[in-house]
CHARMM-style PDB file with segment names, atoms N, HN, CA, C and O in Angstrom:
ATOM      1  N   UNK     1      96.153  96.168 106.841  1.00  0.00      PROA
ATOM      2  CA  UNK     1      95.070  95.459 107.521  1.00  0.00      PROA
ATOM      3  C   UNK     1      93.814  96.325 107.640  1.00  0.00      PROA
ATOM      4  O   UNK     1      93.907  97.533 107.856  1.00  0.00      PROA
ATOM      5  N   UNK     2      92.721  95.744 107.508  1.00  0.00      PROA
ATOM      6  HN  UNK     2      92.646  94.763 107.333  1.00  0.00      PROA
ATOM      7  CA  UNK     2      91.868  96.345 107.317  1.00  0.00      PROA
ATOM      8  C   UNK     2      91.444  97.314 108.657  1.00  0.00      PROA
ATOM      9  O   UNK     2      91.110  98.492 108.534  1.00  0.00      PROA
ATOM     10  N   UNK     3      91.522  96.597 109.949  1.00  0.00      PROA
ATOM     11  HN  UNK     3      91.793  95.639 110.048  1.00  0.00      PROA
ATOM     12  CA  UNK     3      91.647  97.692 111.281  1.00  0.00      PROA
ATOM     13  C   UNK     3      91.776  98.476 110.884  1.00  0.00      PROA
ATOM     14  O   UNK     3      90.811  99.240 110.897  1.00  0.00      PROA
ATOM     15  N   UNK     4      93.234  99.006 110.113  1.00  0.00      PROA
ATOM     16  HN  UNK     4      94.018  98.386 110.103  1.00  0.00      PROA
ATOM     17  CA  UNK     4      93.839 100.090 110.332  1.00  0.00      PROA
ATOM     18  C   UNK     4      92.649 101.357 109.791  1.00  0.00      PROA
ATOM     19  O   UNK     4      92.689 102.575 109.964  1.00  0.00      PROA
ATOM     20  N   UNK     5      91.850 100.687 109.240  1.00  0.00      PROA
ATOM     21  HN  UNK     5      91.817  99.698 109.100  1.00  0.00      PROA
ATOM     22  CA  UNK     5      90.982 101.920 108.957  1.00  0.00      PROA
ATOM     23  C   UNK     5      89.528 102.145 109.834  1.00  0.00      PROA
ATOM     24  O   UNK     5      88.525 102.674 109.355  1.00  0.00      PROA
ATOM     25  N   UNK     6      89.631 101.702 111.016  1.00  0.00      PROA
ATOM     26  HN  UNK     6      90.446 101.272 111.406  1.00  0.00      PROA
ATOM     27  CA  UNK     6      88.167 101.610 111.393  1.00  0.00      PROA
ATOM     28  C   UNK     6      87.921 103.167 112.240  1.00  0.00      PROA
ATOM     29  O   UNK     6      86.872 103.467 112.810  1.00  0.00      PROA
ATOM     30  N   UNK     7      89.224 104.092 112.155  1.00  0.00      PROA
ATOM     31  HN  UNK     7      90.077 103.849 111.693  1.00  0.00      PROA
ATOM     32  CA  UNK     7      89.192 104.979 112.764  1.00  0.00      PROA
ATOM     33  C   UNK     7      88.314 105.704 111.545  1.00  0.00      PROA
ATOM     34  O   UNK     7      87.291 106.264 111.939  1.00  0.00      PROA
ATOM     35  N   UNK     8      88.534 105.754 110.379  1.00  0.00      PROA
ATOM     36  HN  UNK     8      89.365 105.299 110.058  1.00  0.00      PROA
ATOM     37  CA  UNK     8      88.060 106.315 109.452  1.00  0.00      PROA
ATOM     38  C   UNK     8      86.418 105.861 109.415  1.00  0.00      PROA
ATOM     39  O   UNK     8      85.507 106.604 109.048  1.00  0.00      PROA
ATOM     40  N   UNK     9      86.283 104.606 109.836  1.00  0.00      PROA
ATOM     41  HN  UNK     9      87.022 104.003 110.134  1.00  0.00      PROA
ATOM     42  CA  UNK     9      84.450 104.391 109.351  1.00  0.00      PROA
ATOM     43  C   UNK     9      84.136 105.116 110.518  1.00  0.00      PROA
ATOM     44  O   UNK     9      83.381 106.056 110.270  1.00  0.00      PROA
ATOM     45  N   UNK    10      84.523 104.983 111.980  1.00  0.00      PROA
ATOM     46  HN  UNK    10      85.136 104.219 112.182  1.00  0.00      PROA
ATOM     47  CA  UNK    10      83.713 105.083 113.145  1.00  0.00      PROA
ATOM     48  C   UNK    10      83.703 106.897 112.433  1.00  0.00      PROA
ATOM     49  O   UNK    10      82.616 107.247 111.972  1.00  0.00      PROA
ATOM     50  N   UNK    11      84.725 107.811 112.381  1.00  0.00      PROA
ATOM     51  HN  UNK    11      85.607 107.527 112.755  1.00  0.00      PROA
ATOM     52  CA  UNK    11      84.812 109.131 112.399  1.00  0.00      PROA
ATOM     53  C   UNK    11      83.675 109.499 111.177  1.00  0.00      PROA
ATOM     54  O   UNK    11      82.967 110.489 110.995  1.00  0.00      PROA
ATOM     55  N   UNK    12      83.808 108.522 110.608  1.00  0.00      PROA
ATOM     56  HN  UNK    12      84.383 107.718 110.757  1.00  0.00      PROA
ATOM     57  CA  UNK    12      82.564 108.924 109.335  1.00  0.00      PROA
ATOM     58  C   UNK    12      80.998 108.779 109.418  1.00  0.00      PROA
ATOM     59  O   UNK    12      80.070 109.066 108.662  1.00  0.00      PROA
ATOM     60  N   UNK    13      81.112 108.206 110.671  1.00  0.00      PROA
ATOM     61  HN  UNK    13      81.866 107.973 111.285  1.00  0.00      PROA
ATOM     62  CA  UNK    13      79.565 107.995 110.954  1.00  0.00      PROA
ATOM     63  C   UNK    13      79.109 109.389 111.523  1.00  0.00      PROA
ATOM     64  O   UNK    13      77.896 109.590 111.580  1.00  0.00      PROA
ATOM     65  N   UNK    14      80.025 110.427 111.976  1.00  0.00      PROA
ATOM     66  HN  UNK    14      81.011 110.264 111.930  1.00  0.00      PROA
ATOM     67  CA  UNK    14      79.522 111.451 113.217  1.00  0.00      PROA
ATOM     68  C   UNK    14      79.364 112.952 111.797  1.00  0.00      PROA
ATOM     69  O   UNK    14      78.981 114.101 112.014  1.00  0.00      PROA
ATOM     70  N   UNK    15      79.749 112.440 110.638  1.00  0.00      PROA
ATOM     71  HN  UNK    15      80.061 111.506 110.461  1.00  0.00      PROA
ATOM     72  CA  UNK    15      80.050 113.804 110.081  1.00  0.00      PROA
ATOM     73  C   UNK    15      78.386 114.172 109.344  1.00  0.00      PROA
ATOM     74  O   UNK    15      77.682 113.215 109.020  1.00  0.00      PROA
ATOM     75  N   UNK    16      78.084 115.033 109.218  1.00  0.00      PROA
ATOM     76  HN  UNK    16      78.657 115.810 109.481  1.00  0.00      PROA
ATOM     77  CA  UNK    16      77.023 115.814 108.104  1.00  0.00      PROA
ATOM     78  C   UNK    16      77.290 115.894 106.878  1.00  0.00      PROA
ATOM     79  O   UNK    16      78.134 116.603 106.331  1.00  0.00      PROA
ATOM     80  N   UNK    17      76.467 115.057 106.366  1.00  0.00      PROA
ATOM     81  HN  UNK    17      75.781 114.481 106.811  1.00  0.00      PROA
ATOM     82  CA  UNK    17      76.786 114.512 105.154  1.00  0.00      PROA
ATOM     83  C   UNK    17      76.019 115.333 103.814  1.00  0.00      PROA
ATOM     84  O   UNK    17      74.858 115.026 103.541  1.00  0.00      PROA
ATOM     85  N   UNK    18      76.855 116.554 102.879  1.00  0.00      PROA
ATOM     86  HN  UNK    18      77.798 116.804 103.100  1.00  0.00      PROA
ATOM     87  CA  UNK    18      76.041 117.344 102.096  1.00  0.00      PROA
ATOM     88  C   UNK    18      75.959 116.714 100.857  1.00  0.00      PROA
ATOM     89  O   UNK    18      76.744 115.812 100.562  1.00  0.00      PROA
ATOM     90  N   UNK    19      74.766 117.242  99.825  1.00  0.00      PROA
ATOM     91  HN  UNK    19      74.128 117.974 100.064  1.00  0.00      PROA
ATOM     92  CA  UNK    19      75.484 116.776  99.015  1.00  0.00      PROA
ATOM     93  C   UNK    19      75.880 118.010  97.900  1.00  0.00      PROA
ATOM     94  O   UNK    19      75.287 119.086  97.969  1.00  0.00      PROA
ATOM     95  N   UNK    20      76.808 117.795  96.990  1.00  0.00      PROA
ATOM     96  HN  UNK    20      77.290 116.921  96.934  1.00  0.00      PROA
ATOM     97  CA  UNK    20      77.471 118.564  96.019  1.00  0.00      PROA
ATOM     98  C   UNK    20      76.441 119.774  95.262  1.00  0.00      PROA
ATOM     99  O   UNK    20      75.371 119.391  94.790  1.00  0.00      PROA
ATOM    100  N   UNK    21      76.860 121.359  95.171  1.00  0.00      PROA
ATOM    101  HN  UNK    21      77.730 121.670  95.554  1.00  0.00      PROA
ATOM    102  CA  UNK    21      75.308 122.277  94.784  1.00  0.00      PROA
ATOM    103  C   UNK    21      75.286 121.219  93.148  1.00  0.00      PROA
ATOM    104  O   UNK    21      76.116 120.518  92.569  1.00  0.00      PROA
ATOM    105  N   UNK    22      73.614 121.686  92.861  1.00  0.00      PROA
ATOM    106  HN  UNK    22      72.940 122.256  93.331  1.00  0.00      PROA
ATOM    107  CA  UNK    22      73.368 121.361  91.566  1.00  0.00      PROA
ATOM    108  C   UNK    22      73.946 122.242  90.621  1.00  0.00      PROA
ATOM    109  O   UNK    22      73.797 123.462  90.567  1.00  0.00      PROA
ATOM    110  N   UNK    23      74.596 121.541  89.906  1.00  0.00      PROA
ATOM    111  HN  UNK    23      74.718 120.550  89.950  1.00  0.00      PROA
ATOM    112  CA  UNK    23      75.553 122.309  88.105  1.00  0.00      PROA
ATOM    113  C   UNK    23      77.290 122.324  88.687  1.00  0.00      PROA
ATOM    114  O   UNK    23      78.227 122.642  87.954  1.00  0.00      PROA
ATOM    115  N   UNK    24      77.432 121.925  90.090  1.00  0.00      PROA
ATOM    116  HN  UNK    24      76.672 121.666  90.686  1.00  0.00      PROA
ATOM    117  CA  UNK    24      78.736 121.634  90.460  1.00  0.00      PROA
ATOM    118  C   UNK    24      79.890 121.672  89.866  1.00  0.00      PROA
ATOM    119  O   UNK    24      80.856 122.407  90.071  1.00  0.00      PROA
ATOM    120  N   UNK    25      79.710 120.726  89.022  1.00  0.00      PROA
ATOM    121  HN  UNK    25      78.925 120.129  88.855  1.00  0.00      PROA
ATOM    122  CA  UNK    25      80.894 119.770  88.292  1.00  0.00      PROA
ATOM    123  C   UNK    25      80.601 120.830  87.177  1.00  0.00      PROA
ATOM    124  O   UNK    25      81.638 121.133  86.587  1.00  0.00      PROA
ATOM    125  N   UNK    26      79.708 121.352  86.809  1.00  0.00      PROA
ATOM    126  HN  UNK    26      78.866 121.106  87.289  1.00  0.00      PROA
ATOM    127  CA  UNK    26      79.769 122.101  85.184  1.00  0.00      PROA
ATOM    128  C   UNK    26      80.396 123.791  85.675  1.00  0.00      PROA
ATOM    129  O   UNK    26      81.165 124.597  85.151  1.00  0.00      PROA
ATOM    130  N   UNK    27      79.841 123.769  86.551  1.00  0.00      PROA
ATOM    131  HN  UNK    27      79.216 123.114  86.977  1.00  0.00      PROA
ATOM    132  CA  UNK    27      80.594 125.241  86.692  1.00  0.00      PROA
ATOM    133  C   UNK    27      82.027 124.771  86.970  1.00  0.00      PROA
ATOM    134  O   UNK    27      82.875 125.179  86.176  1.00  0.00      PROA
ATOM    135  N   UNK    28      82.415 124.011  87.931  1.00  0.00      PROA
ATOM    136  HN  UNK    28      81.727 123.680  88.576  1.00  0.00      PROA
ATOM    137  CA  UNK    28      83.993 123.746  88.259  1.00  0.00      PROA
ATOM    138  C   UNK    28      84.451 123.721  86.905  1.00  0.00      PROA
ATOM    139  O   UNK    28      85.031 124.793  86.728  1.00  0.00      PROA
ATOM    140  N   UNK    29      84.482 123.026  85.843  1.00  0.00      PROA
ATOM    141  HN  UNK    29      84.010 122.156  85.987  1.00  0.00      PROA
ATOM    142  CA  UNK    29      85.058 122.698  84.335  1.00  0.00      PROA
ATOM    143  C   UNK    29      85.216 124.192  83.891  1.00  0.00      PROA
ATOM    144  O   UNK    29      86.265 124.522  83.339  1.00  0.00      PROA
ATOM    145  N   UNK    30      84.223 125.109  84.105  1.00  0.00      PROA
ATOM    146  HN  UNK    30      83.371 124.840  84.553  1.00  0.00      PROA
ATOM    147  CA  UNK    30      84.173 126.706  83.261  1.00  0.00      PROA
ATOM    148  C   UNK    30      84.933 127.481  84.184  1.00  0.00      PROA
ATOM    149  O   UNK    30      85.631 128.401  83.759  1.00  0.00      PROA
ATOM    150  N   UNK    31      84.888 127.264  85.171  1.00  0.00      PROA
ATOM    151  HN  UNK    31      84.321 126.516  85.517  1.00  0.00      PROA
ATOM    152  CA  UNK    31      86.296 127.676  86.075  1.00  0.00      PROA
ATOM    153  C   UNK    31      87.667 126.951  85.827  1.00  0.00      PROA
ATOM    154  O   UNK    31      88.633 127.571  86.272  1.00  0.00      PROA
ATOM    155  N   UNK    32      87.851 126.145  85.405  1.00  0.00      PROA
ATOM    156  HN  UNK    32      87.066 125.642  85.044  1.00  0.00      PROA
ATOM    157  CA  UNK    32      88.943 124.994  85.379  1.00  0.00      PROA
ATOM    158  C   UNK    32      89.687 125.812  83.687  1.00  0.00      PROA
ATOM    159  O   UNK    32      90.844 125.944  83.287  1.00  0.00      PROA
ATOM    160  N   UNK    33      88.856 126.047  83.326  1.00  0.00      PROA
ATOM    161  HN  UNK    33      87.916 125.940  83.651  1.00  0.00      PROA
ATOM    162  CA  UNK    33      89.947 126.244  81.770  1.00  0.00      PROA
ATOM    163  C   UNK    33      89.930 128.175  82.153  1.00  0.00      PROA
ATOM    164  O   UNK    33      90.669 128.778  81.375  1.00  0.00      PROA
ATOM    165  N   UNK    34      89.475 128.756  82.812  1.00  0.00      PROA
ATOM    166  HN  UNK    34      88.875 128.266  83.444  1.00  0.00      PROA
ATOM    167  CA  UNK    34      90.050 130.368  83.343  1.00  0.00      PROA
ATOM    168  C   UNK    34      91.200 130.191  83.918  1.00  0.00      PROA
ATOM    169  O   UNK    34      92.304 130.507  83.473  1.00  0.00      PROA
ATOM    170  N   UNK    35      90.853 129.491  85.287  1.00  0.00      PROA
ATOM    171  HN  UNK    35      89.956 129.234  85.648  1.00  0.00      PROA
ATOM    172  CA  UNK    35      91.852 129.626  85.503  1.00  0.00      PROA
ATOM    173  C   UNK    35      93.504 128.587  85.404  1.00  0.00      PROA
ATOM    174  O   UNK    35      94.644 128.693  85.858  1.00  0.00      PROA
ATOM    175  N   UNK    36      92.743 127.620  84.533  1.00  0.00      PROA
ATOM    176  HN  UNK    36      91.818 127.535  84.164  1.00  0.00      PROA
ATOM    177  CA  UNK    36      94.556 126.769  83.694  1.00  0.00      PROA
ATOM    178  C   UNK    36      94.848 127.872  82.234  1.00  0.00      PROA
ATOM    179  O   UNK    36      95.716 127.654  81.388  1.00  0.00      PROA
ATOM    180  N   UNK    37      94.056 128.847  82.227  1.00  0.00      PROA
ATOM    181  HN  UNK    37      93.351 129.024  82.913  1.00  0.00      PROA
ATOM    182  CA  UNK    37      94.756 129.866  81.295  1.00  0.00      PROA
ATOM    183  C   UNK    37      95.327 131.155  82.059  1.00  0.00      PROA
ATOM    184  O   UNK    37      96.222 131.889  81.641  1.00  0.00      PROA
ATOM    185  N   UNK    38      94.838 131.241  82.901  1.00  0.00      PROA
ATOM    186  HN  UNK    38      94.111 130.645  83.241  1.00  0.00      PROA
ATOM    187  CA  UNK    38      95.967 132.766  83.880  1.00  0.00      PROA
ATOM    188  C   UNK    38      97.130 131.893  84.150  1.00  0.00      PROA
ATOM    189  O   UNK    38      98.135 132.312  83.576  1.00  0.00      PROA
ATOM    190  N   UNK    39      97.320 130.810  84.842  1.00  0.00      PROA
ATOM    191  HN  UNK    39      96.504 130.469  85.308  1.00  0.00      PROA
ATOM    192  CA  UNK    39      98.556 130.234  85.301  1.00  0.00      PROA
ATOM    193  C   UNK    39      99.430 129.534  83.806  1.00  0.00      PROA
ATOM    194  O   UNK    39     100.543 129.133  84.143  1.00  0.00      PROA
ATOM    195  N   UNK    40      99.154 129.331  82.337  1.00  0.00      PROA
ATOM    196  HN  UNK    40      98.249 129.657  82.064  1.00  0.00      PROA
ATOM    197  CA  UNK    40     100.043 129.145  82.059  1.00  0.00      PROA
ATOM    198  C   UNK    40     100.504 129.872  80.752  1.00  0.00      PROA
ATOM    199  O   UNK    40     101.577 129.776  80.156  1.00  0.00      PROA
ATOM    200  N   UNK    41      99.185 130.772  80.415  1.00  0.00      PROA
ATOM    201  HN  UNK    41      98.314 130.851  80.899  1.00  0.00      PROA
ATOM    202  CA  UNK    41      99.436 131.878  79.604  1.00  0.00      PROA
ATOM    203  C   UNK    41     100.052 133.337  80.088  1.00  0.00      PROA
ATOM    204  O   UNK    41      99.380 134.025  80.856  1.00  0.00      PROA
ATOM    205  N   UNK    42     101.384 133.809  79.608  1.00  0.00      PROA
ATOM    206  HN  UNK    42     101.930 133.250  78.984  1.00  0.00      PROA
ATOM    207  CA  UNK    42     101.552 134.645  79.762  1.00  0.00      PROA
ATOM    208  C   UNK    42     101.166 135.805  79.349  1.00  0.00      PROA
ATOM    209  O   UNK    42     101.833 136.816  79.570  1.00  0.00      PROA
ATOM    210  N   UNK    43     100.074 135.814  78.715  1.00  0.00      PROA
ATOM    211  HN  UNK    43      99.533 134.992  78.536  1.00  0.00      PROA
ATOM    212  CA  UNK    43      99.384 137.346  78.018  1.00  0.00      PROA
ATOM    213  C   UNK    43      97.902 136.868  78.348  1.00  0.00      PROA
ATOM    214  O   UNK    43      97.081 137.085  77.457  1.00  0.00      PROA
ATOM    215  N   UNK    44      97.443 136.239  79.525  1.00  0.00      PROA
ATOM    216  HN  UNK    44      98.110 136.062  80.248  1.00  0.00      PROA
ATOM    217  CA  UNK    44      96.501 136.026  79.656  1.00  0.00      PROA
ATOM    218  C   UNK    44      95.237 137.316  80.225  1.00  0.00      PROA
ATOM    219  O   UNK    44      95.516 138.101  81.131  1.00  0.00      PROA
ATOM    220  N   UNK    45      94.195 137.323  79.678  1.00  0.00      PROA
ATOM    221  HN  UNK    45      93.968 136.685  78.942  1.00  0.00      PROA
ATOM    222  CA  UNK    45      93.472 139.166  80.048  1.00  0.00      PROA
ATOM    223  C   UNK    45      92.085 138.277  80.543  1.00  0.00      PROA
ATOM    224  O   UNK    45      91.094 137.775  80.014  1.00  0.00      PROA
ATOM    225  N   UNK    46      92.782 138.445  82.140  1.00  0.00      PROA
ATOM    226  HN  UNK    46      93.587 138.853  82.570  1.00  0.00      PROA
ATOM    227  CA  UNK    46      91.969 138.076  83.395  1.00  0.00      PROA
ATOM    228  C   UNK    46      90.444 138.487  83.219  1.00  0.00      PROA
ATOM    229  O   UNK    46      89.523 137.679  83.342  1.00  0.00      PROA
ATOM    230  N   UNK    47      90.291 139.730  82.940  1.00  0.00      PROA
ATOM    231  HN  UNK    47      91.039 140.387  82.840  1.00  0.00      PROA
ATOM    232  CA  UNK    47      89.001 139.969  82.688  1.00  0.00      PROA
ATOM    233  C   UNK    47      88.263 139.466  81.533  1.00  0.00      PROA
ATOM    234  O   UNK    47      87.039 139.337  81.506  1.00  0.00      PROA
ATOM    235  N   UNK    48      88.752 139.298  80.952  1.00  0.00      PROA
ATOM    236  HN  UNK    48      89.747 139.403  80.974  1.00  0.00      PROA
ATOM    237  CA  UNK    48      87.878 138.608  79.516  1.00  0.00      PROA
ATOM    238  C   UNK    48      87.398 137.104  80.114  1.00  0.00      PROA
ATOM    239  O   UNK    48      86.324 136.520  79.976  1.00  0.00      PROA
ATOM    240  N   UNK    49      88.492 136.754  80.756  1.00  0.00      PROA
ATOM    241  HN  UNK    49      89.365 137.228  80.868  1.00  0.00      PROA
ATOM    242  CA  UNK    49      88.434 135.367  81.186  1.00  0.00      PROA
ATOM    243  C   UNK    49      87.213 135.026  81.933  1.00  0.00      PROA
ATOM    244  O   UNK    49      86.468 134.055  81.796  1.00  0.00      PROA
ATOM    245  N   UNK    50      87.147 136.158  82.870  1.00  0.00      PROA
ATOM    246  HN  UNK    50      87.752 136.947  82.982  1.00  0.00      PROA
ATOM    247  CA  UNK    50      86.360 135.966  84.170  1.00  0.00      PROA
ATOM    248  C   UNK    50      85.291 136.489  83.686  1.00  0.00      PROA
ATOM    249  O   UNK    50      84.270 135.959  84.125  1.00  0.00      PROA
ATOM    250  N   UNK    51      85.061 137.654  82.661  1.00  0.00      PROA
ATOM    251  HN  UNK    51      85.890 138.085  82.305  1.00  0.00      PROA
ATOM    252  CA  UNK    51      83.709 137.926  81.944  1.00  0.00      PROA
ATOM    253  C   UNK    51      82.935 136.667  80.806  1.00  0.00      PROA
ATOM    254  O   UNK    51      81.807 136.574  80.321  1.00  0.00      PROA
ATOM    255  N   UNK    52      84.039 135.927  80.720  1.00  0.00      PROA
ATOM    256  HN  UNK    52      84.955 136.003  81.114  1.00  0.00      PROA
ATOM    257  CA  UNK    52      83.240 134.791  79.912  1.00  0.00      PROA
ATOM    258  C   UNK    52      83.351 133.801  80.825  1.00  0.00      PROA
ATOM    259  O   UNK    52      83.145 132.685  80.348  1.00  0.00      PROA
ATOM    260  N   UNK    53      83.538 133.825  81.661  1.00  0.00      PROA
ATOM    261  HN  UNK    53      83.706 134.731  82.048  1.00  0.00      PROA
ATOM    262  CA  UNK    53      83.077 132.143  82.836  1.00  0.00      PROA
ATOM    263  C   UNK    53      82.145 132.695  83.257  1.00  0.00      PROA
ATOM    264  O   UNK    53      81.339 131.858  83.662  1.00  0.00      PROA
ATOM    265  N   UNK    54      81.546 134.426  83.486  1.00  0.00      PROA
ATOM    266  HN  UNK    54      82.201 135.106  83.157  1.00  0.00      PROA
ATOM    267  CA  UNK    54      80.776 134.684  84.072  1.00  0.00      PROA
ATOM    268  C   UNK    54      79.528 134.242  83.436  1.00  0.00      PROA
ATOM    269  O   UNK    54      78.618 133.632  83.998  1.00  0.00      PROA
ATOM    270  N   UNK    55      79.583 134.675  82.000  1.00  0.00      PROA
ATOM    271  HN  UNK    55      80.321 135.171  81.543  1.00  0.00      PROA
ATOM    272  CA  UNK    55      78.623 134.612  81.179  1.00  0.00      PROA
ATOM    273  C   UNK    55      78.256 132.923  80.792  1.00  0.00      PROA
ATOM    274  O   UNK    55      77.115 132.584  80.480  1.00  0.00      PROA
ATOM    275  N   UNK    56      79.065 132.242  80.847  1.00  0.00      PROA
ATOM    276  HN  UNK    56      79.993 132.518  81.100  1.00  0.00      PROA
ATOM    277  CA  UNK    56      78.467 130.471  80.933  1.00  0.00      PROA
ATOM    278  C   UNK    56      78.376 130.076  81.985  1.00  0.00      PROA
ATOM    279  O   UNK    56      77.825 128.975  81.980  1.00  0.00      PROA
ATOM    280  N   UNK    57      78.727 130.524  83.253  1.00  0.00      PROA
ATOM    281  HN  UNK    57      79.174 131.418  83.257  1.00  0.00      PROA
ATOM    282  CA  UNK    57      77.822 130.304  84.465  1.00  0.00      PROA
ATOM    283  C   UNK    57      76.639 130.825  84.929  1.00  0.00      PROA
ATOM    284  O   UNK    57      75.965 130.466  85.895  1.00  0.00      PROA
ATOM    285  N   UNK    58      76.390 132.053  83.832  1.00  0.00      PROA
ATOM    286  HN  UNK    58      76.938 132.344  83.048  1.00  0.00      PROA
ATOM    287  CA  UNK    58      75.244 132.296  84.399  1.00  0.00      PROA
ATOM    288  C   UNK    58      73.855 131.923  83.387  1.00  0.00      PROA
ATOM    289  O   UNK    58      72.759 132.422  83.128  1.00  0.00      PROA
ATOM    290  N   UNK    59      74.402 131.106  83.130  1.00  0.00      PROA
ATOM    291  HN  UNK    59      75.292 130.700  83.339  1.00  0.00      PROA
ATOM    292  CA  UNK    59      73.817 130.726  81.493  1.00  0.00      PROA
ATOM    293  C   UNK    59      73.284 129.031  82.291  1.00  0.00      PROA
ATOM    294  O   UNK    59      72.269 128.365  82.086  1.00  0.00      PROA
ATOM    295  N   UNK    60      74.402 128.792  83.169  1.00  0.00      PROA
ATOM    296  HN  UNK    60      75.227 129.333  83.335  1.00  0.00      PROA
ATOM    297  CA  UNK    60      74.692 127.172  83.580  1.00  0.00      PROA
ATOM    298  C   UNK    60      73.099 127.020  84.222  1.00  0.00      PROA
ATOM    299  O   UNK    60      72.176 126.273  83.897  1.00  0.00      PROA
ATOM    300  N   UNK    61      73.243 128.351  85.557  1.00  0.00      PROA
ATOM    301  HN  UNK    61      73.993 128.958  85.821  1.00  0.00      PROA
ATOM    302  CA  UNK    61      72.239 128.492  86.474  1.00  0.00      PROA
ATOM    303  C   UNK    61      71.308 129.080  85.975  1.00  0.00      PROA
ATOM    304  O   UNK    61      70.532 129.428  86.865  1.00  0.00      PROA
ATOM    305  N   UNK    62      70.870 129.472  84.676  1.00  0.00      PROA
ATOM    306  HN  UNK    62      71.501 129.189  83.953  1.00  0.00      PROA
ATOM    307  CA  UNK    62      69.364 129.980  84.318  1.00  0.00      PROA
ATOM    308  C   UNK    62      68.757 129.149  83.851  1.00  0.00      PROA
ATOM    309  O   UNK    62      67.568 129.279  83.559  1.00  0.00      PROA
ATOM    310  N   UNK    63      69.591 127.850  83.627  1.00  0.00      PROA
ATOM    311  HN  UNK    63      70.556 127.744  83.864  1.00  0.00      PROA
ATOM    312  CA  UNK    63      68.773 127.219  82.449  1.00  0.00      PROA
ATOM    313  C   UNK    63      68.354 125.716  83.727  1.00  0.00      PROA
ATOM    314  O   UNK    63      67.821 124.623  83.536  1.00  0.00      PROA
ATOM    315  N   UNK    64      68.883 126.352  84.919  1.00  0.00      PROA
ATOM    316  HN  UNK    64      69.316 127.239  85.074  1.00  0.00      PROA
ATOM    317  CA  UNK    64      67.844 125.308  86.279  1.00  0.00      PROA
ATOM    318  C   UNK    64      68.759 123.758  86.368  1.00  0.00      PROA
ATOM    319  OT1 UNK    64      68.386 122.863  87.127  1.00  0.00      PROA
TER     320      UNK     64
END
């Protein structure tokens, strides 16, 4: 029944509403394949990983 959710609209009216940083979703994805390769590669070399997400995130945020 639809009631059952009015706890959810009333509680949603009181919150601060942000919105998501800009390049969000593109950096999450260049994080998303680092780290689904440490958890299912076993010869995975953390630093290479994290030196190349570094380097297309910072590539993400120069280019505005």
């Amino acid at each position: 029944p639809v009631e059952n959710y009015q706890a959810f609209i009333d509680g949603g009216q009181q919150l601060d509403m942000k919105l998501e940083p800009k390049h969000g979703q593109q950096i999450y994805a260049v994080l998303d394949g680092a780290v689904s390769a440490v958890l299912t590669k076993k010869d995975a070399d953390i630093d290479a990983l994290l030196k190349d997400a570094q380097s297309k995130i910072d590539g993400i945020l120069a280019r505005g």
